[in-house]
PAZAPA-4460 file (N, C-alpha, C; in steps of 0.05 Angstrom, whole numbers, plus 32768, in hexadecimal, padded with zeros to 4 digits):
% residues 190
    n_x    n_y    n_z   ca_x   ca_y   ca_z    c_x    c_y    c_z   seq   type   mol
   814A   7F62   8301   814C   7F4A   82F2   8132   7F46   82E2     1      X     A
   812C   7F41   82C8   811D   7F34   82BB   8116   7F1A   82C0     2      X     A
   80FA   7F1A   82C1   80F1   7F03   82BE   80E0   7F00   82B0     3      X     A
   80DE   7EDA   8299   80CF   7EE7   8280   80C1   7ECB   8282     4      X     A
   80B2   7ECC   8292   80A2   7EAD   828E   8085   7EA7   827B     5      X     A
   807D   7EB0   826C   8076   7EB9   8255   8080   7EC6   8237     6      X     A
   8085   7EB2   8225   808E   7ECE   820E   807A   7ED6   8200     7      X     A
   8060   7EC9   81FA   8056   7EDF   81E7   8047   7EE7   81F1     8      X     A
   8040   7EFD   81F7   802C   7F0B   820C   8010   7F1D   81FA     9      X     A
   8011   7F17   81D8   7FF9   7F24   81CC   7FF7   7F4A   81C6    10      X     A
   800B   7F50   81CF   8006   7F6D   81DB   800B   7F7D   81CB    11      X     A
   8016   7F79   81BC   8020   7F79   81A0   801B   7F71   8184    12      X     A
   7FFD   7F6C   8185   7FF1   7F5C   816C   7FEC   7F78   815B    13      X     A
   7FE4   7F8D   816B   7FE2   7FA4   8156   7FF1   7FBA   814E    14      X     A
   8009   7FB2   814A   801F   7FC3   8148   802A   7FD0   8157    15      X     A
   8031   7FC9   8177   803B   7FDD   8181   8049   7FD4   819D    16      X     A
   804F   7FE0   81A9   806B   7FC9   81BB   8070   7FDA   81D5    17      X     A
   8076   7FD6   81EB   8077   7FE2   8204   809F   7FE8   8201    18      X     A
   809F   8007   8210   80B6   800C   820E   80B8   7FFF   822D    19      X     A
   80E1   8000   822F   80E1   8005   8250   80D1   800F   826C    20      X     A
   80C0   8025   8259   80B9   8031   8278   809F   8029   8271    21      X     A
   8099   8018   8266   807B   800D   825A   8065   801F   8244    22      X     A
   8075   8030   8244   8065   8046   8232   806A   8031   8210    23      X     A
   8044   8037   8203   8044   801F   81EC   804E   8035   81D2    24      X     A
   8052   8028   81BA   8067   8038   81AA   8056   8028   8193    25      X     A
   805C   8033   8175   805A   8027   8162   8074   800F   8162    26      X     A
   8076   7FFA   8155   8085   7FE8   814C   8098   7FF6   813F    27      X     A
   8091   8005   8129   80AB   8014   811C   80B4   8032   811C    28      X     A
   80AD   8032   8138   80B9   8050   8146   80D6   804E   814C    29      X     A
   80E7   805E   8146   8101   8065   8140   810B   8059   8155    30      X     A
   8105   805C   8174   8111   8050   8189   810B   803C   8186    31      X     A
   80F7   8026   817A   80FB   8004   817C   810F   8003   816A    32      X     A
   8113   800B   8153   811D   8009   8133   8148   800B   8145    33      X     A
   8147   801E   815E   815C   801E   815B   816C   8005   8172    34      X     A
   8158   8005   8181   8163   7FE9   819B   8158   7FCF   818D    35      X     A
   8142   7FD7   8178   8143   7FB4   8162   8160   7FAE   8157    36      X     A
   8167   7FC9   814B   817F   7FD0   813A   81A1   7FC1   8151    37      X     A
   8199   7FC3   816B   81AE   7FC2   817E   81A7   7F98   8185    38      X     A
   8196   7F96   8183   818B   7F6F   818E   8198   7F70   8176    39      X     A
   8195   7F77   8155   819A   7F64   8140   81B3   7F66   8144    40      X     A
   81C7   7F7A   814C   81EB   7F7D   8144   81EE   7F67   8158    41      X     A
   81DA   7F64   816B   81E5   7F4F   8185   81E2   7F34   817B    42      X     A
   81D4   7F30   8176   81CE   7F15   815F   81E7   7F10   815A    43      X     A
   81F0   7F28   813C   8209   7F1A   8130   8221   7F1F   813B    44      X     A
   8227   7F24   815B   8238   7F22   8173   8238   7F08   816D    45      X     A
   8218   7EF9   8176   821D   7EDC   8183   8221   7ED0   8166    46      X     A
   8221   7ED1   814A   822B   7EB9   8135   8252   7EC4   8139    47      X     A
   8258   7EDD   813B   8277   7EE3   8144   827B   7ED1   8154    48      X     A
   8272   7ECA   816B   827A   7EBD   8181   8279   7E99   8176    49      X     A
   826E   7E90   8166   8270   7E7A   8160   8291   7E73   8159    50      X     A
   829F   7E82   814D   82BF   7E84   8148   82D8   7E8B   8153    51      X     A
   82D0   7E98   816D   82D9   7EAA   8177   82E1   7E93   818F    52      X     A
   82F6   7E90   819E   8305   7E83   81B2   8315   7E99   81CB    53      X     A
   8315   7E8D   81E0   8322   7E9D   81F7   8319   7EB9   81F7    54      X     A
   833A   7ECF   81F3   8330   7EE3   81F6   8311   7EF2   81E0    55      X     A
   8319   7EEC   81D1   830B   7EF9   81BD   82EA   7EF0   81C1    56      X     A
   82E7   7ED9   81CF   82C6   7ED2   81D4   82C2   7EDB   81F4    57      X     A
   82D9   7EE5   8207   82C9   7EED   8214   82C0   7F0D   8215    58      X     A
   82D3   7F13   8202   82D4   7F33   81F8   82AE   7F34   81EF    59      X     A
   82AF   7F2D   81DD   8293   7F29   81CB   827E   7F25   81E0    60      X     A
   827B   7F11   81F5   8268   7F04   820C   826B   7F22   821F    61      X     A
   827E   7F2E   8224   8279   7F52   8233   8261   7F60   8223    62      X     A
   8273   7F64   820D   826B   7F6E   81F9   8241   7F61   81E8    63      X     A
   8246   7F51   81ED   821C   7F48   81EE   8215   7F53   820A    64      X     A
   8220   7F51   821E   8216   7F5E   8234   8213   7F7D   8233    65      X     A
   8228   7F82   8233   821F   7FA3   822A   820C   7FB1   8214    66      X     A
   8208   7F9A   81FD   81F6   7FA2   81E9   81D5   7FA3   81F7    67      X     A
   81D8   7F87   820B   81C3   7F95   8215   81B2   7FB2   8225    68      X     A
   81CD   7FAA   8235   81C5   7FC9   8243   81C6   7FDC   8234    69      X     A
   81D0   7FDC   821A   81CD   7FF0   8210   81AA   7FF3   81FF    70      X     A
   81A4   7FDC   81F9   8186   7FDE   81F8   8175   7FEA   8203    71      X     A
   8179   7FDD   8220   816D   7FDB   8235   8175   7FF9   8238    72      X     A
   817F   800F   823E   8181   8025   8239   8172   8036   8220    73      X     A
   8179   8032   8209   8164   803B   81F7   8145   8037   81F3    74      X     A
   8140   801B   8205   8124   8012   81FA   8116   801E   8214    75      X     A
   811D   8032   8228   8113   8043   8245   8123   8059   8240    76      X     A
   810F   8068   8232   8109   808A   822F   8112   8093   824B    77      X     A
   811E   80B2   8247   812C   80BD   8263   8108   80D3   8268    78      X     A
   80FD   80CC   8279   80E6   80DC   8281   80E0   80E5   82A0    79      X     A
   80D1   80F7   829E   80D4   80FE   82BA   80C9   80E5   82D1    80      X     A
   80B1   80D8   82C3   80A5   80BE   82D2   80B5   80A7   82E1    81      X     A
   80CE   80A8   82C7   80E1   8096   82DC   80EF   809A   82F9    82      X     A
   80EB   80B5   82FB   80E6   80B4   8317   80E0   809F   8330    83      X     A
   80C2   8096   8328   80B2   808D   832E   80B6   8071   832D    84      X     A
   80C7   8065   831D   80CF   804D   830C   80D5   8036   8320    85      X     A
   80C4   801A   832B   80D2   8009   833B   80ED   8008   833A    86      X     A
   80FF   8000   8320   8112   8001   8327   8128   8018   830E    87      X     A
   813D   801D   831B   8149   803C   8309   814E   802C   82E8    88      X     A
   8156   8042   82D5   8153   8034   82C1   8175   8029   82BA    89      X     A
   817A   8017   82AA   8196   8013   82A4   81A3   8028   8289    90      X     A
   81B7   802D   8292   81C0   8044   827B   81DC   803B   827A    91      X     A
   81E9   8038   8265   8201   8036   825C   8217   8049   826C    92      X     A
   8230   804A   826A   823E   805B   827D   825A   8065   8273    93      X     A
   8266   806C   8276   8282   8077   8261   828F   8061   826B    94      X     A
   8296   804D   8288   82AA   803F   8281   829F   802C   826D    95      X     A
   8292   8020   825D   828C   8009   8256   8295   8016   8238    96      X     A
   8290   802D   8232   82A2   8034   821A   82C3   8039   821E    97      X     A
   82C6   8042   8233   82EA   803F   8234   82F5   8026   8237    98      X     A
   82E7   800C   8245   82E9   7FF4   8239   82F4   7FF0   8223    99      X     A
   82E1   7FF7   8211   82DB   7FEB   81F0   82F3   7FFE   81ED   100      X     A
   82FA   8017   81F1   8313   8021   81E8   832B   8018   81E8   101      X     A
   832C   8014   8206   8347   8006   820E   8350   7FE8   81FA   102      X     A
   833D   7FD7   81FA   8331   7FC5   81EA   8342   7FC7   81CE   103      X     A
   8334   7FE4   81BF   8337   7FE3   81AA   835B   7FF3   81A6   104      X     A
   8369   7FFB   81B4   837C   8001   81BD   838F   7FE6   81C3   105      X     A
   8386   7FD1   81CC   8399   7FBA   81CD   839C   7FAE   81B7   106      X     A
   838E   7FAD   81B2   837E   7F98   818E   839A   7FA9   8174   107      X     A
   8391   7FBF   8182   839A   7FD2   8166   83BB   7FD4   815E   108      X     A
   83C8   7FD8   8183   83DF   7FD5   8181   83F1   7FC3   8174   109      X     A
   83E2   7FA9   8173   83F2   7F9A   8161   83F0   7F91   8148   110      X     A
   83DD   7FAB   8138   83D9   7FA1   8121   83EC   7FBC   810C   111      X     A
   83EC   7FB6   80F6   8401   7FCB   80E2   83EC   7FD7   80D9   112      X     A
   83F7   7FF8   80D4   83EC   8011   80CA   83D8   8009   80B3   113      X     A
   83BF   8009   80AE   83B2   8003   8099   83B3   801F   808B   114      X     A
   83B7   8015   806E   83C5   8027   8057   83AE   8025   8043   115      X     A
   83A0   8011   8043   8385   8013   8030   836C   800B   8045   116      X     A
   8350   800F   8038   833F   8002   8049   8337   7FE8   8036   117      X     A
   8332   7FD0   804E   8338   7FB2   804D   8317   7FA8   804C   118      X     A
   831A   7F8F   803A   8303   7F86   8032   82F5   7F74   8048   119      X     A
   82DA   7F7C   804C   82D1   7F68   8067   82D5   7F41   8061   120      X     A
   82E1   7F3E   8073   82DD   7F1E   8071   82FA   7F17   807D   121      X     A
   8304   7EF4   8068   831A   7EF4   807B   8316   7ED7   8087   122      X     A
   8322   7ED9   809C   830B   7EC6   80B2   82F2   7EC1   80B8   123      X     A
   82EC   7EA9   80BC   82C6   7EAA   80C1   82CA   7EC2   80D8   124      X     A
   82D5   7EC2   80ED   82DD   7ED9   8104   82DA   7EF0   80FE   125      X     A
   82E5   7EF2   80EA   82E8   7F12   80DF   82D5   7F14   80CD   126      X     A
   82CB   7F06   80BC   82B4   7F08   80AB   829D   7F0E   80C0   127      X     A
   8295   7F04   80D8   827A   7F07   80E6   827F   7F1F   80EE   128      X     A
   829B   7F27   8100   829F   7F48   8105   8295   7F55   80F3   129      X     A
   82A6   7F57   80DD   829F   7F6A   80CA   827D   7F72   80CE   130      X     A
   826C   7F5D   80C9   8255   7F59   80CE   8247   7F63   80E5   131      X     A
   824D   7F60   80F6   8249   7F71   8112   8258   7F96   8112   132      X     A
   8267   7F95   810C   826C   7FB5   80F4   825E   7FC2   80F4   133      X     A
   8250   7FB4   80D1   823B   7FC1   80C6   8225   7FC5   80D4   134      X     A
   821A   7FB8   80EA   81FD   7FB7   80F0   8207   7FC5   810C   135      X     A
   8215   7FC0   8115   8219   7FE4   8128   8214   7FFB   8122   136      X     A
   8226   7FF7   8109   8223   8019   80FF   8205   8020   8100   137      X     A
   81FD   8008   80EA   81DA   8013   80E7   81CE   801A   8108   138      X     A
   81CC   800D   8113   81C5   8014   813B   81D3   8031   813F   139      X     A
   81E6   8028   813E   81EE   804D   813A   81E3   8061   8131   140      X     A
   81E1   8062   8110   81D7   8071   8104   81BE   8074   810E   141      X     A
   81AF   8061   8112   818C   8064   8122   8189   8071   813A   142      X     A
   819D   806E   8149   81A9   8075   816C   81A5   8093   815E   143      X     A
   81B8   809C   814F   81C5   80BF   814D   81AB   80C2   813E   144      X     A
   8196   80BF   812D   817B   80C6   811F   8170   80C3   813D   145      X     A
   8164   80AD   814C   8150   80B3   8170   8159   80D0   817B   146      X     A
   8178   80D5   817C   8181   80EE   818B   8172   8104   8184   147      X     A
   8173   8108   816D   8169   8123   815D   8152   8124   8161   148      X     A
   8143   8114   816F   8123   8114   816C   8116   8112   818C   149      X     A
   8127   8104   819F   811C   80F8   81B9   8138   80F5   81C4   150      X     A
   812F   80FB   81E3   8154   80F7   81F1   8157   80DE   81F3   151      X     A
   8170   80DA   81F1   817D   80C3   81F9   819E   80CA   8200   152      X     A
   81A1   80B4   8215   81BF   80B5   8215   81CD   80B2   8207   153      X     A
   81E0   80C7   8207   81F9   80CE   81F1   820C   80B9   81F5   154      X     A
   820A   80AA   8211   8220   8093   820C   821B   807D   81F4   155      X     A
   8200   8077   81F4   81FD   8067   81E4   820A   8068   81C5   156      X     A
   8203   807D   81C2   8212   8085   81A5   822C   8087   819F   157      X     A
   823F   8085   81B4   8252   8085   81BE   825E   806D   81C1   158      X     A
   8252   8057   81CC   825A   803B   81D1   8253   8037   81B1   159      X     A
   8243   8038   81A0   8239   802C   8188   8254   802F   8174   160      X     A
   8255   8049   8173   8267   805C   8166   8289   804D   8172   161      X     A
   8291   8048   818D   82A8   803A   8185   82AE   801F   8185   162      X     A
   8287   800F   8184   828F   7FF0   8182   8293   7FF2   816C   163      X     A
   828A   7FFA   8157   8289   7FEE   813F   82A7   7FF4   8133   164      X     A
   82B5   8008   813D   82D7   8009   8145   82E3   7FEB   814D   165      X     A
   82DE   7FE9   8167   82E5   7FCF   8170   82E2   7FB7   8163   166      X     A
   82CB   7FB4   8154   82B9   7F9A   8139   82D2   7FA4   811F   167      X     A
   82DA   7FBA   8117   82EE   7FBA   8108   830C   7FAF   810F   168      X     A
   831A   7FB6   812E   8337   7FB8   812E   8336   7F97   8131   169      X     A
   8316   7F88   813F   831D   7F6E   8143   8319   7F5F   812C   170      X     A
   830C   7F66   8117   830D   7F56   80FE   832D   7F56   80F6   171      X     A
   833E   7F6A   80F4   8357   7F6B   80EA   8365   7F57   80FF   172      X     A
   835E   7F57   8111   8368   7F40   812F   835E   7F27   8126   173      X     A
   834B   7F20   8124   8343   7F06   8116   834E   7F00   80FF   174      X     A
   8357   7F15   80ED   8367   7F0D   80D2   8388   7F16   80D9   175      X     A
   8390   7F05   80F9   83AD   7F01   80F8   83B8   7F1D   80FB   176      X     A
   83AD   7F24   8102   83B2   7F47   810A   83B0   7F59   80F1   177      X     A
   83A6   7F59   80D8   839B   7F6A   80CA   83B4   7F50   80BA   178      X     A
   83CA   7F47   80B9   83DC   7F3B   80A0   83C8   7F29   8087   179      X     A
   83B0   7F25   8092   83A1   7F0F   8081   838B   7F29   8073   180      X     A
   838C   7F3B   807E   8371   7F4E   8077   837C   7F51   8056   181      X     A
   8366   7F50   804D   8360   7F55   8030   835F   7F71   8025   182      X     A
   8376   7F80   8018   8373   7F9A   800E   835E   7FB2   7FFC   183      X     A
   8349   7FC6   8002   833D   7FC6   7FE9   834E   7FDC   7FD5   184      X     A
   8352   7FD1   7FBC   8360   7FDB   7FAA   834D   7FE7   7F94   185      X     A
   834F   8009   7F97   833E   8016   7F92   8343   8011   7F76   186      X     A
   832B   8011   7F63   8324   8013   7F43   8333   7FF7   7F35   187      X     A
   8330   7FDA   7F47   8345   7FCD   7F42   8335   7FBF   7F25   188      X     A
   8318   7FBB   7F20   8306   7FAA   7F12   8303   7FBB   7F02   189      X     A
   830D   7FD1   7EFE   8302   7FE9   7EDC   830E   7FD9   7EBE   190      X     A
***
């Protein structure tokens, strides 16, 4: 459990920030850039959740929970020291992506074959998805750039890679099952 009875602790006045396993890092070393990248998509979870009722807000409230652990996984390097580690580290796990599958497998079934790709917005609902989308992908994209350079778990990239799936089939769910979704009609403004 965290406990945070202090927030600003100074430690950080000169650029640079304690990972999970406490090891200090530049501020804009690729692993902060990508679990910053994962708090901001969580952010625009919680303005989604301002619209969002029953199922669909407790989907989202899983779903901020898992964003953390998925942080909380990226921001604690896999090293031999953790060994040593008071307590083991938290790492993401394949069911929490077959979740989001199954998830995105219910959502989907009841929506019609999309024949063009659809303009973000819609609903305020579907407008914040959309929004949570885009700023996955980017965590993603940052997640798959950390891999190439330093290990990390492949789930992560994995959960990123089919939320922002899930942030798509539920925007078309928020717009009435895709019937309200907005068409884009290629070369329509020439």
């Amino acid at each position: 459990m965290v406990t945070l009875n202090k927030i600003y602790t100074r430690t950080g006045d000169e650029g640079d920030t304690a990972l999970g396993n406490g090891t200090r890092v530049p501020k804009e070393s690729l692993r902060v850039e990508a679990y910053g990248t994962v708090d901001e998509a969580n952010a625009t979870i919680g303005l989604a959740c301002l619209y969002a009722k029953g199922e669909p807000l407790a989907a989202l409230t899983r779903i901020q929970n898992d964003m953390f652990d998925l942080g909380a996984d990226l921001c604690r390097p896999e090293m031999e020291q953790d060994a040593n580690a008071p307590y083991p580290p938290l790492r993401m796990s394949d069911t929490q992506v077959m979740r989001i599958e199954a998830e995105i497998d219910e959502m989907n079934a009841r929506q019609e074959t999309l024949k063009s790709f659809i303009l973000p917005g819609g609903t305020p609902l579907a407008a914040h998805l959309h929004l949570c989308r885009t700023v996955t992908r980017r965590a993603e994209r940052l997640s798959v750039e950390l891999s190439r350079i330093e290990s990390i778990n492949p789930i992560t990239i994995k959960y990123l890679n089919r939320l922002s799936d899930w942030f798509f089939v539920a925007a078309r769910a928020a717009n009435n099952d895709g019937k309200s979704d907005v068409l884009w009609v290629p070369g329509a403004n020439r």
